[in-house]
C-alpha positions as CSV (number, residue, x, y, z in Angstrom):
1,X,24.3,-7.5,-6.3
2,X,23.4,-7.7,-9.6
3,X,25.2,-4.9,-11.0
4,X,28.2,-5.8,-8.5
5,X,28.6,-8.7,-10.2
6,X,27.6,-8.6,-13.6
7,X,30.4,-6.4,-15.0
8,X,31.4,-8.2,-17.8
9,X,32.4,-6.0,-21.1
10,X,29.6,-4.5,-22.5
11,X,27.4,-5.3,-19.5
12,X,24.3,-2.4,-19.4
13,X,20.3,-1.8,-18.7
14,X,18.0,-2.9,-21.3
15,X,15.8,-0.2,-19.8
16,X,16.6,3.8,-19.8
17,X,18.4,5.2,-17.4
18,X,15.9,7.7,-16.7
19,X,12.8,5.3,-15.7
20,X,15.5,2.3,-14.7
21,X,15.4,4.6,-11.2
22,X,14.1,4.8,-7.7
23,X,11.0,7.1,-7.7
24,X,10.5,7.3,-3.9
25,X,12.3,10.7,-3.3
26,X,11.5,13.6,-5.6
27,X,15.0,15.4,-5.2
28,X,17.1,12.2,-5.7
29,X,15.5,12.1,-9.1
30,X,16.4,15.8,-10.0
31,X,20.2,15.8,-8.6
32,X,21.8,12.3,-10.2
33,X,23.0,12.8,-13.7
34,X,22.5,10.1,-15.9
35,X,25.2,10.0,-18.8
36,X,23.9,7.4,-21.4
37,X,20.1,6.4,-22.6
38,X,21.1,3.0,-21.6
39,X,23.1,2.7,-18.4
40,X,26.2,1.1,-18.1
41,X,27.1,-1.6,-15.1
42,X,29.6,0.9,-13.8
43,X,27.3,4.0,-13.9
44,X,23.9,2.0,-12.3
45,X,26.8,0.6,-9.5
46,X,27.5,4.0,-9.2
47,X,23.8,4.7,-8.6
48,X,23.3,2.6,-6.5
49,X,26.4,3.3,-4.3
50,X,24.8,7.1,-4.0
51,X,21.5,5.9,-3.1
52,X,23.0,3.8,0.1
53,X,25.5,6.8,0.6
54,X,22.1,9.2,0.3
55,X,20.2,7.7,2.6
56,X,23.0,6.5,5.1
57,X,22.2,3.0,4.5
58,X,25.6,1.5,5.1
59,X,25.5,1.0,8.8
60,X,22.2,-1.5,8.1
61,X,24.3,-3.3,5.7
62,X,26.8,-6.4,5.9
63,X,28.4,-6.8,3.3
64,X,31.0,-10.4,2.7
65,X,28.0,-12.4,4.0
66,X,26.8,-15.4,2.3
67,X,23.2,-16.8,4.2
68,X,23.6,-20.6,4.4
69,X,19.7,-20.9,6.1
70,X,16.5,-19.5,7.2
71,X,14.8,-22.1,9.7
72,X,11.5,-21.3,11.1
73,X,11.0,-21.5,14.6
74,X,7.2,-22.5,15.4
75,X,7.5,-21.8,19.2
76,X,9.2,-18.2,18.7
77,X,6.6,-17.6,15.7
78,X,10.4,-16.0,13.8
79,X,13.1,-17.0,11.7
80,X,17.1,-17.8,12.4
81,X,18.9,-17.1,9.7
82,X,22.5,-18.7,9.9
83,X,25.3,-17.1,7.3
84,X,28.2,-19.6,6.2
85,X,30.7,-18.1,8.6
86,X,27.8,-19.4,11.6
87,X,26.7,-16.2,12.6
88,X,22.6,-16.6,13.7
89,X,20.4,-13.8,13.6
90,X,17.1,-14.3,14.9
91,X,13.7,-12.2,13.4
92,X,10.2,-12.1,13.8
93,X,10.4,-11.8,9.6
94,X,12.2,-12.2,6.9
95,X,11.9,-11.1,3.6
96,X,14.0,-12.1,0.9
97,X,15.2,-9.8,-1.5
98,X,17.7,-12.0,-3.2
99,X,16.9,-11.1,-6.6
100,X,15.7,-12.7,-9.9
101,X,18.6,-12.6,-11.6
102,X,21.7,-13.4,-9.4
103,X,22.2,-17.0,-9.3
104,X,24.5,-17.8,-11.7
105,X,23.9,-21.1,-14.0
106,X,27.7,-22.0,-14.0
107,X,27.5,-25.4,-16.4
108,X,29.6,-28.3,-15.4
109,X,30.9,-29.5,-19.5
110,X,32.7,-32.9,-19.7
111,X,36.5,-31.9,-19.2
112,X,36.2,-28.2,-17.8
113,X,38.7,-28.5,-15.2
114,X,41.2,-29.6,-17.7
115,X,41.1,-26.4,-19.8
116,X,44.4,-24.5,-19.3
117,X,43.4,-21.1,-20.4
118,X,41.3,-19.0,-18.1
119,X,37.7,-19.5,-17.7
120,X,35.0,-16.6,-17.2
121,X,31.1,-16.1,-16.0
122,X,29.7,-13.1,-17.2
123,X,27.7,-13.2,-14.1
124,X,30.9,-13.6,-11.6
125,X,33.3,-11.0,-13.5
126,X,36.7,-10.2,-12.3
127,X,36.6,-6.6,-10.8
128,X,40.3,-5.8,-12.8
129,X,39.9,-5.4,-16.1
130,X,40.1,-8.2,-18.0
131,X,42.8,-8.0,-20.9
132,X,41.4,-9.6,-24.6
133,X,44.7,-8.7,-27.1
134,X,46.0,-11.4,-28.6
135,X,43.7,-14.0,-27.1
136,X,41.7,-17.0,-28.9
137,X,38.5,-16.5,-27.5
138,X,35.5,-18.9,-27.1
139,X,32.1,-17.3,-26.1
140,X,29.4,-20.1,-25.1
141,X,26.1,-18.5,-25.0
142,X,24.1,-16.1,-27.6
143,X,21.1,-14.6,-24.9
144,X,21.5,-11.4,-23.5
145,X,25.0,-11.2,-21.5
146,X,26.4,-12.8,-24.4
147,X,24.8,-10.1,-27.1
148,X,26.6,-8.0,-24.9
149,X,30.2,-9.2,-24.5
150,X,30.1,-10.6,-27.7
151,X,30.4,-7.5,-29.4
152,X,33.3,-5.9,-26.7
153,X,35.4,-9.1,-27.2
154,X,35.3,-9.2,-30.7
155,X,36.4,-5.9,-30.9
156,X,40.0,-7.0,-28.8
157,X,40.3,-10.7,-29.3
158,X,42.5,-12.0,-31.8
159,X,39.9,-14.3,-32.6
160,X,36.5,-15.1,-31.6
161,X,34.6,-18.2,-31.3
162,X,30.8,-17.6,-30.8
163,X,29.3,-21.3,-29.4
164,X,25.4,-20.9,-30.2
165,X,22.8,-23.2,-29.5
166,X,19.9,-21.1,-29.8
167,X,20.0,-17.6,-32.1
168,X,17.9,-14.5,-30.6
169,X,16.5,-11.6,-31.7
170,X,18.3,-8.8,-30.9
171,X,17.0,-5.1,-31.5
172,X,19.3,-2.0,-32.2
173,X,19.2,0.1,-28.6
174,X,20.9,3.7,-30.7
175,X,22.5,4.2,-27.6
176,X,23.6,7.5,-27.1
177,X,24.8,10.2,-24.8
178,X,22.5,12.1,-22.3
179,X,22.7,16.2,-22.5
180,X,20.8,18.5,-19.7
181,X,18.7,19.4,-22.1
182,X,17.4,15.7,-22.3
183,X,17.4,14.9,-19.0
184,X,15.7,18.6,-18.3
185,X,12.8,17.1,-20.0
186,X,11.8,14.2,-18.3
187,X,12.9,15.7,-15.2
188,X,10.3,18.7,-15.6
189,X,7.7,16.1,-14.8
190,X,9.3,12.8,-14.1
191,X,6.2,11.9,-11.8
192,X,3.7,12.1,-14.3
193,X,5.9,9.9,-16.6
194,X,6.1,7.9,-13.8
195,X,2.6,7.5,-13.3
196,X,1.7,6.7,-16.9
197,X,4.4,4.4,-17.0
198,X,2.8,2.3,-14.3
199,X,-0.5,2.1,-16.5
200,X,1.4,0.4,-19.1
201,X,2.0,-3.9,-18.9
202,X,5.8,-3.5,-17.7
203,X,5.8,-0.4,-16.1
204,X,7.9,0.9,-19.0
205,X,7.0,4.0,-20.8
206,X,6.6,2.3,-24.3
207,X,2.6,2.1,-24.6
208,X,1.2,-0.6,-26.3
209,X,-0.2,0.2,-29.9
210,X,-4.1,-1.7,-29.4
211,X,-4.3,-2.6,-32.9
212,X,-4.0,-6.3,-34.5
213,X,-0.9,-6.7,-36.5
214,X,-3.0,-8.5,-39.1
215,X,-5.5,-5.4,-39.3
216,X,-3.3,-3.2,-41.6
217,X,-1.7,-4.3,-44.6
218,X,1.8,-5.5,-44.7
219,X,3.4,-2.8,-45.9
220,X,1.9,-0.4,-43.0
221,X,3.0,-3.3,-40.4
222,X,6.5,-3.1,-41.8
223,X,6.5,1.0,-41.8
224,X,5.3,0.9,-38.2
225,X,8.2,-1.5,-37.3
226,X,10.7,-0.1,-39.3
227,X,9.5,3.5,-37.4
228,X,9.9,1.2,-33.7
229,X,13.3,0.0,-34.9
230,X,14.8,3.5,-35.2
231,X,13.8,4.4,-31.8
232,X,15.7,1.2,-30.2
233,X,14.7,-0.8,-27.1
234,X,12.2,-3.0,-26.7
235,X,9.2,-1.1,-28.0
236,X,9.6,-3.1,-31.1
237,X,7.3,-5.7,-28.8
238,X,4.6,-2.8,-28.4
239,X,3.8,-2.5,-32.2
240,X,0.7,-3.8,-32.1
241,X,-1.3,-5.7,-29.5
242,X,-1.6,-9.4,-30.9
243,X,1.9,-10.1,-30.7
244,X,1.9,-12.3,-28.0
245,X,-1.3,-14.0,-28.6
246,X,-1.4,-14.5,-32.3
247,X,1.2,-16.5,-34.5
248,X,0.3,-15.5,-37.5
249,X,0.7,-11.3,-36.3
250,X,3.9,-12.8,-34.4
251,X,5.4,-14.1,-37.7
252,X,5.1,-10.7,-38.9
253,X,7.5,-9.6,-36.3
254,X,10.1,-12.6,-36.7
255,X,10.0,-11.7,-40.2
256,X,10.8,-8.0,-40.5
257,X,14.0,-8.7,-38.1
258,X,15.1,-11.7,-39.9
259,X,15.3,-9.0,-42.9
260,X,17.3,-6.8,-41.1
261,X,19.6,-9.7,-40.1
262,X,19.6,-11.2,-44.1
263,X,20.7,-7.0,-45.0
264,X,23.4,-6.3,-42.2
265,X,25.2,-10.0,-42.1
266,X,27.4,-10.4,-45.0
267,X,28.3,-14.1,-45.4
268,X,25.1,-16.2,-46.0
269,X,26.1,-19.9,-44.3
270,X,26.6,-17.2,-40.8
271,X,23.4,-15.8,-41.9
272,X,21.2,-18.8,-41.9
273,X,23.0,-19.7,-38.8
274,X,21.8,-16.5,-37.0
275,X,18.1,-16.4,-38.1
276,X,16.1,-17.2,-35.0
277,X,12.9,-19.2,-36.0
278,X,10.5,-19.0,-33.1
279,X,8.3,-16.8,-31.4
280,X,9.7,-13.5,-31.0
281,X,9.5,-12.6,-27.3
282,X,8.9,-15.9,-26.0
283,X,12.5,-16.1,-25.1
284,X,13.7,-12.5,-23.6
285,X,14.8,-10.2,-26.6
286,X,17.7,-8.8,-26.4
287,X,19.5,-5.4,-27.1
288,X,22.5,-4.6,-28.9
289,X,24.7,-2.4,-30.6
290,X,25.9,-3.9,-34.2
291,X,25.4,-7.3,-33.3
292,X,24.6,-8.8,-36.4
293,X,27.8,-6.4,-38.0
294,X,29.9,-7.8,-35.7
295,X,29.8,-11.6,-37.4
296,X,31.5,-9.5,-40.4
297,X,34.3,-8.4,-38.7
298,X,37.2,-11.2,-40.0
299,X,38.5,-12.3,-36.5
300,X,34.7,-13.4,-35.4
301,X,33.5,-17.0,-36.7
302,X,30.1,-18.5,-35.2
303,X,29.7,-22.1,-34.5
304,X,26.1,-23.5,-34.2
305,X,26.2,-26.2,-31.8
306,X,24.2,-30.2,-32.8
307,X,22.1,-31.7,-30.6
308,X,24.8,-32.7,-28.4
309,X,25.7,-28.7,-27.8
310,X,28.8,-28.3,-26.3
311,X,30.4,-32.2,-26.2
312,X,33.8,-31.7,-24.5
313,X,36.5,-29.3,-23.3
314,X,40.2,-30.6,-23.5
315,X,43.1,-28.7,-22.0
316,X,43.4,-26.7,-25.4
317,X,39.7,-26.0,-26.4
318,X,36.2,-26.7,-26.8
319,X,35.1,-30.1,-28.9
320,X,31.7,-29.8,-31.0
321,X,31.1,-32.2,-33.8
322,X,34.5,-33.6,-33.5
323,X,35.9,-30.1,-34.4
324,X,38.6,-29.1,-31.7
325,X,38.5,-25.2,-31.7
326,X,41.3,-23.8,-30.1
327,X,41.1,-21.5,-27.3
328,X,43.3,-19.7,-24.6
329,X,40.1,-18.0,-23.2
330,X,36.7,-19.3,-22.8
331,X,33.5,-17.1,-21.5
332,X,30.7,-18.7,-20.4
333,X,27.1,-16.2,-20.9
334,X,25.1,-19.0,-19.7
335,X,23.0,-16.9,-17.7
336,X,21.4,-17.7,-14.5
337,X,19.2,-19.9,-12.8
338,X,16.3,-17.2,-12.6
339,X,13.8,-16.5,-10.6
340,X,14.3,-19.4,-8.2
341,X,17.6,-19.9,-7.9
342,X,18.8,-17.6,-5.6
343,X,16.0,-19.0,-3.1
344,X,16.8,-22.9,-4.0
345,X,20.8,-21.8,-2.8
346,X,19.6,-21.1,0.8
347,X,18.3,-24.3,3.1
348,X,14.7,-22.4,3.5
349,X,12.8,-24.2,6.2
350,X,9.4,-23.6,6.9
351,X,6.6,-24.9,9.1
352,X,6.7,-28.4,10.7
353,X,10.4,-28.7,9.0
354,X,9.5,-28.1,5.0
355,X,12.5,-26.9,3.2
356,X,11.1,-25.1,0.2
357,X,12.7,-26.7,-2.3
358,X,10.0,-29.8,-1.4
359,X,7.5,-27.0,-1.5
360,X,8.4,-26.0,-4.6
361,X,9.3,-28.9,-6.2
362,X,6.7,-29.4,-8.9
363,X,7.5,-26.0,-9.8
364,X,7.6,-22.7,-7.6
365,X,4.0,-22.2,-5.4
366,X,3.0,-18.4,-4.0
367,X,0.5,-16.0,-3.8
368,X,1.1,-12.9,-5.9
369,X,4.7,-13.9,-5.6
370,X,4.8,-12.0,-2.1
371,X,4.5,-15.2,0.3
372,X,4.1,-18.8,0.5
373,X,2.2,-21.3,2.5
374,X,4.1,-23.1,5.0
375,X,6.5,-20.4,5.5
376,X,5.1,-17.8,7.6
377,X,6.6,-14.8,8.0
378,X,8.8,-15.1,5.2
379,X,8.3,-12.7,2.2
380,X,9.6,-12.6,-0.9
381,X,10.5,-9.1,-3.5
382,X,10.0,-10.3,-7.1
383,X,9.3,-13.6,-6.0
384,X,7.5,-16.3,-9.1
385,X,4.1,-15.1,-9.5
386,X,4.8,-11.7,-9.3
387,X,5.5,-9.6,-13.1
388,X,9.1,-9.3,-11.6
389,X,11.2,-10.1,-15.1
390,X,8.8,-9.1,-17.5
391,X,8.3,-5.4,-16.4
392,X,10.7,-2.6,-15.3
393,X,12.5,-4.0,-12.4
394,X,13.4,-1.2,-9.6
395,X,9.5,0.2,-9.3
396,X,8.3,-3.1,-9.3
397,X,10.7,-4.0,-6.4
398,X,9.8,-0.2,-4.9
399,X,6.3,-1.7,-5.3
400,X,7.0,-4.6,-3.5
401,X,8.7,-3.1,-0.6
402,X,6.2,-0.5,-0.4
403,X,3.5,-3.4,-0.2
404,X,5.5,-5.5,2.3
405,X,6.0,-2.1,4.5
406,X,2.5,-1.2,4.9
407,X,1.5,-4.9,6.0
408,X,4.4,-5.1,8.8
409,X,2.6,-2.1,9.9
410,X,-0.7,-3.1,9.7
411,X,0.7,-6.5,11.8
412,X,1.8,-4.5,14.2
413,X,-1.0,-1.6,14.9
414,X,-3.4,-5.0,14.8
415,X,-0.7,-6.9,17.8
416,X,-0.6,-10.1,14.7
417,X,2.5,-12.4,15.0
418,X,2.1,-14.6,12.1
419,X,1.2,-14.0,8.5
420,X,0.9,-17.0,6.0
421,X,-1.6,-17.3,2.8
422,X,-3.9,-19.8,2.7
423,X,-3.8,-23.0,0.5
424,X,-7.1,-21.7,-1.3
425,X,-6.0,-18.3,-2.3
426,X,-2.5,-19.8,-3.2
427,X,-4.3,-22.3,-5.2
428,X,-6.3,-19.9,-7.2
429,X,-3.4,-17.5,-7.7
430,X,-0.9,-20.3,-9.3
431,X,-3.7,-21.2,-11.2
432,X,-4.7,-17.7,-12.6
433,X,-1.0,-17.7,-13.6
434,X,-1.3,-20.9,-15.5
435,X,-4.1,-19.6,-17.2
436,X,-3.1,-16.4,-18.1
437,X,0.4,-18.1,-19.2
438,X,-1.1,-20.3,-21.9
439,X,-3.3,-17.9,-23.3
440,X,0.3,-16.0,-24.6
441,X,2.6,-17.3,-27.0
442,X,5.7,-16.6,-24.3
443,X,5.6,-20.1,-23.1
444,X,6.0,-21.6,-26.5
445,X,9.6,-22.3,-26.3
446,X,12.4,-23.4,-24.0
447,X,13.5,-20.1,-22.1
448,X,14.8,-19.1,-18.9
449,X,11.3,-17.9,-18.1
450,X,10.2,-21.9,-17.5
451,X,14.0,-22.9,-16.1
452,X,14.4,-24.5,-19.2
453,X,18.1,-23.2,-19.0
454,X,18.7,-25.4,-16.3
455,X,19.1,-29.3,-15.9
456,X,16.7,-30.9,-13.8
457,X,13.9,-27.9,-12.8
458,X,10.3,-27.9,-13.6
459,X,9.3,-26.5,-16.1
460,X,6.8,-24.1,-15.3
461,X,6.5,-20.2,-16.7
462,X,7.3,-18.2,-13.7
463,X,6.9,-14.8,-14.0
464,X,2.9,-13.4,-13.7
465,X,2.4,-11.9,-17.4
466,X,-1.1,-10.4,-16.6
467,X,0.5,-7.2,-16.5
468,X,1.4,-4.6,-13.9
469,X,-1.8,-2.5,-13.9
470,X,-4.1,-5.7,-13.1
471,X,-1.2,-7.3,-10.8
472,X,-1.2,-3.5,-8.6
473,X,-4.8,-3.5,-8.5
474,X,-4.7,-7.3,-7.1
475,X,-2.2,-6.0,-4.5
476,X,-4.5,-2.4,-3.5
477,X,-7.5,-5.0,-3.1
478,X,-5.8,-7.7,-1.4
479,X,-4.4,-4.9,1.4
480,X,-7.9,-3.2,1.8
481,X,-9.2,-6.2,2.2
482,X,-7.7,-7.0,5.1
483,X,-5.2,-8.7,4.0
484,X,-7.5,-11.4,2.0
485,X,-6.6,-14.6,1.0
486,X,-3.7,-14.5,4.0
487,X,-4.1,-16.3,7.7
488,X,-3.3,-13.8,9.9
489,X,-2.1,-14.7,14.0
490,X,-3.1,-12.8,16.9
491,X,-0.4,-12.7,19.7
């Protein structure tokens, strides 16, 4: 649903088209056409509409259904999963596959319901289009859906009012068109691009440069980053290999974009207001096209919330230090309540009457992000643990479901009812995560990645950030293992 429902202005990939793909079937790669480097929502909906289309998928698919619960039923050693309408469906598993991104954090501000004018979530976007002319518009929320619409709406809006509480990095994508001869190229030998690709930390075909930031003089770190700007994306991050780890190599980073923000933003009180100050890439960076040029345009004006962010909405506007600024249209990009969210929104019940919510209370518990104890039979695609956000989402997911596939089948060819990991190997896994986690600077500030988005949940960094390759090869050993670190049920 993601890129059903996220079709706000602007909305598109921050990976390329060509690798943001399904790599299971060689001659779906070479007959779908991809228009753009970076895909739009209406091109990957597209996509994803010929895949099901492809494959006859449809006839497996109910669409209109919203799952209220999963209960697990000891005695039948399955789950009954109840939509809102009260239609059961009983299974001997269930795997969830409700994705990382599609819970929308929808904030509750002091007067909301007053506001006259219309009100929009960039994750639950109209389908008609949505018509910007003459409107006083209010955009609440600078990460990446609000890069995005941000620089659509300002060029319609009569005026727009950019609410920021946090500025971001954002890199320059140079998006551009797609012609046969560049798609010709990767085509020619898409599974060997492939196959590097999955060698690299997100399964994206930027490789990492292993040489310490610090190591060459400033000048050459500059010239490097200047030469990973002009490609656009995310490789900026790849430039060398202390990024993450080091401050001092990190500041490097901050430093050379905070330049190019001081040379493309005109006025220097919006300026100051727009110059991020902490780590680069411990809050997701983002990708944009003239973001930074769009605070010049004359009907854009950028408002950097206090301490008390956004302190009311009245029937006319939005209220921050006492200054009532006038609206007729507010959009909220306040993002989502990742990773767990979409999990947290069904009643999950697992052994001896757990809801998973109790489970996860101090903060989300799995192994390898696949499974949790206490919920047999119940996996998870992208779950927390897993790399799931911080690599290339679609072959991760293939990687998931090809993981999940072979076990059903080894449970069956081995006549096993019930699947559940252990408290041990769970144990060890959150751990290693931990571990890993604070030996990066990525969980040095208050992102989405630890909830920190969203009143009330733990803060814990949820996504496994040892990388792809050593996260695959966990998976590979765990499966020839015999399934190690799980409890598995004879019939």
């Amino acid at each position: 649903g993601t890129w059903y429902w996220n079709r706000y202005p602007g909305a598109r990939c921050d990976v390329e088209s060509m690798f943001y793909s399904y790599g299971f079937d060689e001659e779906l790669e070479q007959e779908w056409e991809w228009t753009e480097r970076y895909p739009s929502q209406p091109e990957i909906l597209r996509y994803a509409n010929h895949v099901a289309d492809r494959f006859s998928l449809w006839p497996h698919i109910q669409l209109n259904t919203r799952v209220a619960s999963a209960t697990y039923d000891t005695e039948k050693n399955g789950w009954r999963v109840t939509t809102e309408s009260d239609e059961v469906f009983n299974a001997k598993f269930c795997i969830m596959a409700t994705g990382c991104l599609s819970a929308a954090n929808e904030p509750n501000f002091d007067g909301m319901e007053t506001f006259t004018g219309r009100i929009f979530h960039t994750g639950r976007w109209p389908h008609e289009k949505i018509d910007f002319k003459d409107r006083r518009v209010g955009v609440i929320g600078t990460g990446s859906s609000g890069v995005q619409v941000i620089q659509e709406v300002a060029k319609e809006a009569a005026h727009l009012t950019v609410f920021q509480r946090t500025p971001t990095y954002v890199v320059e994508s140079f998006n551009r068109a797609l012609d046969r001869g560049d798609q010709a190229k990767v085509k020619a030998k898409y599974q060997d691009i492939r196959a590097a690709a999955r060698k690299t930390f997100g399964g994206f075909t930027a490789v990492m440069n292993e040489q310490s930031a610090l190591s060459v003089s400033e000048e050459e770190c500059r010239e490097r980053l200047e030469a990973a700007w002009n490609k656009g994306g995310i490789g900026l991050q790849f430039t060398y290999n202390d990024f993450g780890f080091n401050e001092a190599a990190n500041k490097r980073a901050q430093d050379f974009v905070r330049d190019k923000i001081r040379a493309t933003v005109n006025d220097p009180n919006t300026t100051e207001k727009l110059l991020p100050r902490h780590i680069l890439g411990c809050k997701r960076l983002s990708i944009g096209t003239n973001y930074y040029a769009t605070y010049n345009k004359p009907n854009v004006s950028l408002v950097q919330l206090g301490d008390n962010g956004i302190e009311h909405i009245t029937q006319d506007g939005v209220i921050s230090e006492e200054t009532l600024y006038p609206l007729d249209d507010l959009v909220l990009a306040t993002g989502f309540d990742a990773m767990t969210g979409s999990l947290s929104r069904i009643h999950i019940t697992g052994r001896n009457g757990q809801p998973l919510t109790t489970a996860w209370q101090a903060g989300p518990q799995s192994y390898l992000g696949l499974m949790t104890h206490g919920f047999p039979n119940l996996f998870t695609i992208t779950g927390p643990g897993s790399p799931s956000v911080l690599s290339n989402m679609l072959p991760t997911i293939e990687h998931h479901v090809e993981w999940i596939g072979e076990c059903l089948a080894h449970l069956r060819e081995h006549n096993i009812r019930e699947i559940e990991p252990n408290v041990k190997a769970q144990d060890e896994w959150v751990a290693h995560g931990n571990e890993v986690a604070d030996k990066t600077l990525r969980h040095g500030c208050n992102s989405w990645y630890l909830g920190a988005n969203v009143p009330g949940k733990p803060r814990v960094f949820m996504p496994y950030i040892g990388g792809m390759p050593t996260y695959r090869e966990k998976c590979s050993a765990v499966a020839a293992a015999g399934y190690d670190g799980f409890e598995l049920t004879e019939s």
